[in-house]
VOMAR-330161 format. One record per residue (C-alpha): z, x, y; residue number from 1. Coordinates in steps of 0.1 Angstrom, whole numbers. Example, Ala and Ser with C-alpha at 12.3 -4.5 7.8 and 13.67 -1.06 7.14 Angstrom:
REM VOMAR-330161
<node><z>78</z><x>123</x><y>-45</y><nulum>1</nulum></node>
<node><z>71</z><x>137</x><y>-11</y><nulum>2</nulum></node>
This chain:
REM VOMAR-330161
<node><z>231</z><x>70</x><y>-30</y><nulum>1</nulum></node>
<node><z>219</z><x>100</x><y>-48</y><nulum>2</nulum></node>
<node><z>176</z><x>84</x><y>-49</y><nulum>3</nulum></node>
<node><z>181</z><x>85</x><y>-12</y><nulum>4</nulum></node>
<node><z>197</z><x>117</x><y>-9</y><nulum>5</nulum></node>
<node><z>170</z><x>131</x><y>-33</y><nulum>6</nulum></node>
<node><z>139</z><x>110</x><y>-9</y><nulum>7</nulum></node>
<node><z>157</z><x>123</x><y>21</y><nulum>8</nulum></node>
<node><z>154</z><x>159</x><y>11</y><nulum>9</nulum></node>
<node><z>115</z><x>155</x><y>-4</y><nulum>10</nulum></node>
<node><z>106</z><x>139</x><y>32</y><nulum>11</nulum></node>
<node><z>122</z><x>168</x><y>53</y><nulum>12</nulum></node>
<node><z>105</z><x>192</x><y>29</y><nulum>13</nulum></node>
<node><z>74</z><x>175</x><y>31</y><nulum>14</nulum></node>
<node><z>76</z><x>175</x><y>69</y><nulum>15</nulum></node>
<node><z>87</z><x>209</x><y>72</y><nulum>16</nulum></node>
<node><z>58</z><x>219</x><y>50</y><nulum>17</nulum></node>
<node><z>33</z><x>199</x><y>74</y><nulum>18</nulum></node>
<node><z>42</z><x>225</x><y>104</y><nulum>19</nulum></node>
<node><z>13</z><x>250</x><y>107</y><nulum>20</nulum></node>
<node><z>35</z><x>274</x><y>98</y><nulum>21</nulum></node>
<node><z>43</z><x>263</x><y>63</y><nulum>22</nulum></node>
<node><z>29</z><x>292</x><y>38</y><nulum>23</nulum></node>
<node><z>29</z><x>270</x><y>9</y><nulum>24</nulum></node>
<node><z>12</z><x>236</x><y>0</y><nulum>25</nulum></node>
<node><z>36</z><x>220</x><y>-28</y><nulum>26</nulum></node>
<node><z>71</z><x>211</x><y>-28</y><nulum>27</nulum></node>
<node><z>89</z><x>208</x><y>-60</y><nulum>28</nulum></node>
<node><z>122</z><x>191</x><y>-68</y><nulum>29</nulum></node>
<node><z>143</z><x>187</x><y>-96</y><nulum>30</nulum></node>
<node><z>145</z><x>151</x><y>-116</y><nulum>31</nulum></node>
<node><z>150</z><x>125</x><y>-149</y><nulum>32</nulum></node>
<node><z>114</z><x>118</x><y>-154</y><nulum>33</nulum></node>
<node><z>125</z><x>97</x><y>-178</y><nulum>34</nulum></node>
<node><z>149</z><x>75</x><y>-149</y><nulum>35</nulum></node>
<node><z>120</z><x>80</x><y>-122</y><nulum>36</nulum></node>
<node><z>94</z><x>67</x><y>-144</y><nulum>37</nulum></node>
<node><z>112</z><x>39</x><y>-158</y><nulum>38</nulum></node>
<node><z>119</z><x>33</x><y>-121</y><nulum>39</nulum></node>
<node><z>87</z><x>32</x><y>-106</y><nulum>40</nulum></node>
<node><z>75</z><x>15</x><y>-139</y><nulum>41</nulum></node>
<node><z>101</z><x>-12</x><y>-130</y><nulum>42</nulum></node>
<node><z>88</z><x>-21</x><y>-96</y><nulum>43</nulum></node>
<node><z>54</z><x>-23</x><y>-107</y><nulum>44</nulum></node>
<node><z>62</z><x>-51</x><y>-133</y><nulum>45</nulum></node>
<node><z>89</z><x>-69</x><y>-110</y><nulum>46</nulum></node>
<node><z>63</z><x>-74</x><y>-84</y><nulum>47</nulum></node>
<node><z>52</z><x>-108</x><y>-98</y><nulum>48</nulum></node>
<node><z>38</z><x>-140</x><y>-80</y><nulum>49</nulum></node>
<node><z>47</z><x>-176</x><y>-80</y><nulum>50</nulum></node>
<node><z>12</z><x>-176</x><y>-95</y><nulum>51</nulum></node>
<node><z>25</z><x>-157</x><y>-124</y><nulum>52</nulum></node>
<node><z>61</z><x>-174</x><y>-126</y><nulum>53</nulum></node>
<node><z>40</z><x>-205</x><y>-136</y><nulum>54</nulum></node>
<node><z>30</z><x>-195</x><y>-167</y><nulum>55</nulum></node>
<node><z>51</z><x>-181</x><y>-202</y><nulum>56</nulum></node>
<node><z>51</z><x>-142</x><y>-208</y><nulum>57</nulum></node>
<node><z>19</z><x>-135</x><y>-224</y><nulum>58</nulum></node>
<node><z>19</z><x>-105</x><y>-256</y><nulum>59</nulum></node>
<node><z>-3</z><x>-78</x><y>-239</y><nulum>60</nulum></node>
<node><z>-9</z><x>-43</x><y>-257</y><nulum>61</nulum></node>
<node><z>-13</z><x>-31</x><y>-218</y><nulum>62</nulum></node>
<node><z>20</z><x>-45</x><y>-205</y><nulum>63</nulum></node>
<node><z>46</z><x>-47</x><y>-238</y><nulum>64</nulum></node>
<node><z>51</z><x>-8</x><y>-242</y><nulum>65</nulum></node>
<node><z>58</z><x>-5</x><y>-200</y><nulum>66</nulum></node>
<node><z>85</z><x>-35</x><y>-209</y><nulum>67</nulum></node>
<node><z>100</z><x>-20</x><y>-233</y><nulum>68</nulum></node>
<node><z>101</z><x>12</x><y>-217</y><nulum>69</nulum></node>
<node><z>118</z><x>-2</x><y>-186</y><nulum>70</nulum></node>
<node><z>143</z><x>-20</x><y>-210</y><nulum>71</nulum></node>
<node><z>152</z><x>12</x><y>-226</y><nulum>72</nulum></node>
<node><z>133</z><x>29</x><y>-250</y><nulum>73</nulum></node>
<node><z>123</z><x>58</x><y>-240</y><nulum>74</nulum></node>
<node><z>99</z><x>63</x><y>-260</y><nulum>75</nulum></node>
<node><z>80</z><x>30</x><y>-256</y><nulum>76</nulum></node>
<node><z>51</z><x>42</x><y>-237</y><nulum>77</nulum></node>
<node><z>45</z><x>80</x><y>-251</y><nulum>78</nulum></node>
<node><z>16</z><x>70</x><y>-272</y><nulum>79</nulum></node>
<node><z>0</z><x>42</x><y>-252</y><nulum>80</nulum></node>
<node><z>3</z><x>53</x><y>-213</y><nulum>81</nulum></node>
<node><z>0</z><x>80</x><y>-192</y><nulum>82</nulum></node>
<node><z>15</z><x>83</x><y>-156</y><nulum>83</nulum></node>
<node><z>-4</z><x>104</x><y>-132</y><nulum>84</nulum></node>
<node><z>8</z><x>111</x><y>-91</y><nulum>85</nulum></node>
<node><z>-5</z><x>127</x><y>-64</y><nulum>86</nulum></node>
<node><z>6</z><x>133</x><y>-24</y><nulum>87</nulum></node>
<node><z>2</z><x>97</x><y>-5</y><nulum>88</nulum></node>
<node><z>3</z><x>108</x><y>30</y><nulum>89</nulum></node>
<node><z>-1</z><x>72</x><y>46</y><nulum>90</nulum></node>
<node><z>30</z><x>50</x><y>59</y><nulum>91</nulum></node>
<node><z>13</z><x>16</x><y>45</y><nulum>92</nulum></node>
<node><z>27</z><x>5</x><y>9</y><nulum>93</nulum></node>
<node><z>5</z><x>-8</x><y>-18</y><nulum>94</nulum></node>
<node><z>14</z><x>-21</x><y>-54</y><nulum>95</nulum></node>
<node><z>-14</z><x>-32</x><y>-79</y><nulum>96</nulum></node>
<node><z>0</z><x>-45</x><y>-108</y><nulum>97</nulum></node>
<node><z>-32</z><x>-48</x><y>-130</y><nulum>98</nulum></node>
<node><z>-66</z><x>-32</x><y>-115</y><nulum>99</nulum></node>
<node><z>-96</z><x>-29</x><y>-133</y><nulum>100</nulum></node>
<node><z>-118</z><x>4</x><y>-130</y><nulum>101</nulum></node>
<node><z>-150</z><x>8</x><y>-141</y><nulum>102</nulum></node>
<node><z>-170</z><x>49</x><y>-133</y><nulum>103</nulum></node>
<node><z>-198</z><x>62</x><y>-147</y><nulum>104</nulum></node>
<node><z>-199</z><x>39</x><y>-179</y><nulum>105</nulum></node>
<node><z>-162</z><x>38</x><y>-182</y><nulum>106</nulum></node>
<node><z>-137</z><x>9</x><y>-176</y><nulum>107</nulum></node>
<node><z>-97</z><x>9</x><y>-178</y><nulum>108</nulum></node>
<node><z>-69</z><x>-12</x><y>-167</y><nulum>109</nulum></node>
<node><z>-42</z><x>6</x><y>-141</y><nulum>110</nulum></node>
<node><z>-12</z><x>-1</x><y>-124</y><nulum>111</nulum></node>
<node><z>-2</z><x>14</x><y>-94</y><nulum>112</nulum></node>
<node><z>25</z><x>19</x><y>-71</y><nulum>113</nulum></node>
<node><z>17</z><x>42</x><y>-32</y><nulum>114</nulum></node>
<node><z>46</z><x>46</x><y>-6</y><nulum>115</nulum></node>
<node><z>50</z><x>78</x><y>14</y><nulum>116</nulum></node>
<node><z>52</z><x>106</x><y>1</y><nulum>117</nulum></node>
<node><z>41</z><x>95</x><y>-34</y><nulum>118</nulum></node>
<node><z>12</z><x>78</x><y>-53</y><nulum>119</nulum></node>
<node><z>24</z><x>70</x><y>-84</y><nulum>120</nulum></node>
<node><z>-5</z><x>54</x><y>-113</y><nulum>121</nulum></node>
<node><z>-4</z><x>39</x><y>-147</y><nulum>122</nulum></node>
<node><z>-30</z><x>41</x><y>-169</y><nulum>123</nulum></node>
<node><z>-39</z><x>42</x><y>-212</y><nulum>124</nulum></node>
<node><z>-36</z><x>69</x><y>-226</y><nulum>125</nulum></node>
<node><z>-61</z><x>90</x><y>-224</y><nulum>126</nulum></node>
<node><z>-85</z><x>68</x><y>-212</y><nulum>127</nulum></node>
<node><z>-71</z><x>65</x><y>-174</y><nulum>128</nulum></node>
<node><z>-95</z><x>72</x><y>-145</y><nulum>129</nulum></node>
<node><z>-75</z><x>87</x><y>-118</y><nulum>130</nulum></node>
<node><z>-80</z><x>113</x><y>-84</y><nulum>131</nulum></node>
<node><z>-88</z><x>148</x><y>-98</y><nulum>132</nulum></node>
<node><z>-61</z><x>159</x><y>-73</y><nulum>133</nulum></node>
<node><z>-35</z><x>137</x><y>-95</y><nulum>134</nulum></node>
<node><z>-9</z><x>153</x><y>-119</y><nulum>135</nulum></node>
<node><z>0</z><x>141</x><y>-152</y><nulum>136</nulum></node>
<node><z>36</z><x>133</x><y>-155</y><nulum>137</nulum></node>
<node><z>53</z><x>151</x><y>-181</y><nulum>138</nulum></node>
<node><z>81</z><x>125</x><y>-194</y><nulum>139</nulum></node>
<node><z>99</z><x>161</x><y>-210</y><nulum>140</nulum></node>
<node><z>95</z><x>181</x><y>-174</y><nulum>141</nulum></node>
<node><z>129</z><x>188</x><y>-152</y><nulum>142</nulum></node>
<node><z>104</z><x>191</x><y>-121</y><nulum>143</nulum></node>
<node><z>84</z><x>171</x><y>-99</y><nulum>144</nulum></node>
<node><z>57</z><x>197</x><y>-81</y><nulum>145</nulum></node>
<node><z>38</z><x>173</x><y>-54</y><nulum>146</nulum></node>
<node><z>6</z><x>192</x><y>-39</y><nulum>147</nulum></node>
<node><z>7</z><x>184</x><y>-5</y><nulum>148</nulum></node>
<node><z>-28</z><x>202</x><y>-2</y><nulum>149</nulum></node>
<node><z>-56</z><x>181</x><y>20</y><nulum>150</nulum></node>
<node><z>-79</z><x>187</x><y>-13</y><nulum>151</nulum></node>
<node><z>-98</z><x>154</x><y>-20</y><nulum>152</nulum></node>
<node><z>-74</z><x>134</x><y>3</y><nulum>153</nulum></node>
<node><z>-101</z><x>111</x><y>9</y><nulum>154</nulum></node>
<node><z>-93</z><x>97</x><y>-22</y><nulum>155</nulum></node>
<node><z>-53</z><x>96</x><y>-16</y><nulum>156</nulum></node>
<node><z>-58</z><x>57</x><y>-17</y><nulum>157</nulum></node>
<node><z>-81</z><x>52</x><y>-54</y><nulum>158</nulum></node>
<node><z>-82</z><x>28</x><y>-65</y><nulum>159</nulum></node>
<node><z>-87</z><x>13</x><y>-31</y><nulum>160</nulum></node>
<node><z>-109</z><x>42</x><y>-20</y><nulum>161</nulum></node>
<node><z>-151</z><x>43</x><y>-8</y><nulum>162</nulum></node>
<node><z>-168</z><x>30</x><y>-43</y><nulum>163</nulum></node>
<node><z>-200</z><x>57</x><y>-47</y><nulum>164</nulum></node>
<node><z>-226</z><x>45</x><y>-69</y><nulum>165</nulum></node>
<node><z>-218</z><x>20</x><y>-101</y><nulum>166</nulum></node>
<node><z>-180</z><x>21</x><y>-95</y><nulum>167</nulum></node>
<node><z>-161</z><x>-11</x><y>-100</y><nulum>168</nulum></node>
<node><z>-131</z><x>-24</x><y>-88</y><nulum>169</nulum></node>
<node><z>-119</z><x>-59</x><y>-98</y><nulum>170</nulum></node>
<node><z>-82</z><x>-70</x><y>-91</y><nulum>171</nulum></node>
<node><z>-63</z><x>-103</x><y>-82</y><nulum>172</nulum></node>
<node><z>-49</z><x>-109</x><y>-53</y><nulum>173</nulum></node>
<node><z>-16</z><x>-125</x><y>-62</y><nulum>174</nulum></node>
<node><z>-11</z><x>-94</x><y>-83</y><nulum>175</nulum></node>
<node><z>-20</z><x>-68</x><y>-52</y><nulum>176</nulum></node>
<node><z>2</z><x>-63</x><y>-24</y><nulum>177</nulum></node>
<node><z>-5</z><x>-39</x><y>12</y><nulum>178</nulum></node>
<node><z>29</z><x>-38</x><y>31</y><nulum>179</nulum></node>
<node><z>41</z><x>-16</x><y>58</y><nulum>180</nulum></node>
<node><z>77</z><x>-2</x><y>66</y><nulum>181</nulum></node>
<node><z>100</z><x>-20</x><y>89</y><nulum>182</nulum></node>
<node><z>104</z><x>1</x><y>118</y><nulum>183</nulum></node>
């Protein structure tokens, strides 16, 4: 009850903050990092296929910390990942469980996970590509400060966004899902 009290009150914010009169452009609200992440973390590993299913668990250096983190430790993931979000202003859902990126001579695997209002992307640490509008998440921070600026929004979807010059983007499809709400 409390995640969707907490949701409730970001969207009226949010909305409230899209009226021309708003003066500011973030909204802030107070959470567990550790619980959201570990959250959000959660969905992105439980959206597995049939395709998947088939096959044993695999070791992976990419996916083993973000399991253990889920299951627990909180500290499985502080050396190997780094979460970034930004403002997802679109009503369509996506989850990409395992993305390859490749920009200006650099590749790296990602996860991600977009429903309004948030974006929410996995990637190595220090080694992600990501939206230069995203924020890090801080896993020690009592505050989630969402930008709800138009800055860059044309990139509100990456990895699914325009690909300029050599950019890559290679992905699965049993491992990529678009959804929309029920209304």
């Amino acid at each position: 009850m409390k995640k969707l009290l907490i949701r409730g009150r970001l969207h009226n914010w949010i909305y409230r903050l899209s009226e021309p009169t708003a003066p500011y452009n973030t909204v802030s609200i107070d959470i567990n990092p550790i619980k959201y992440a570990r959250a959000m973390i959660g969905h992105i590993l439980s959206a597995t296929s049939v395709i998947e299913c088939k096959e044993p668990p695999q070791e992976s250096p990419y996916f083993d910390p973000l399991k253990k983190f889920v299951l627990g430790d909180d500290h499985a993931i502080s050396k190997t990942h780094d979460i970034h979000y930004w403002f997802y202003p679109y009503e369509r859902h996506l989850s990409a469980k395992c993305v390859s990126f490749f920009n200006q001579g650099h590749a790296t695997v990602l996860s991600l996970l977009s429903f309004f209002p948030i974006a929410f992307l996995i990637t190595p640490k220090n080694e992600g590509i990501y939206p230069t509008h995203a924020a890090r998440l801080d896993l020690n921070s009592t505050k989630l400060v969402l930008d709800l600026s138009s800055y860059n929004i044309h990139f509100s979807d990456f990895p699914f966004s325009e690909l300029r010059e050599n950019q890559m983007c290679l992905l699965t499809d049993y491992q990529t899902i678009v959804s929309y709400p029920i209304k």
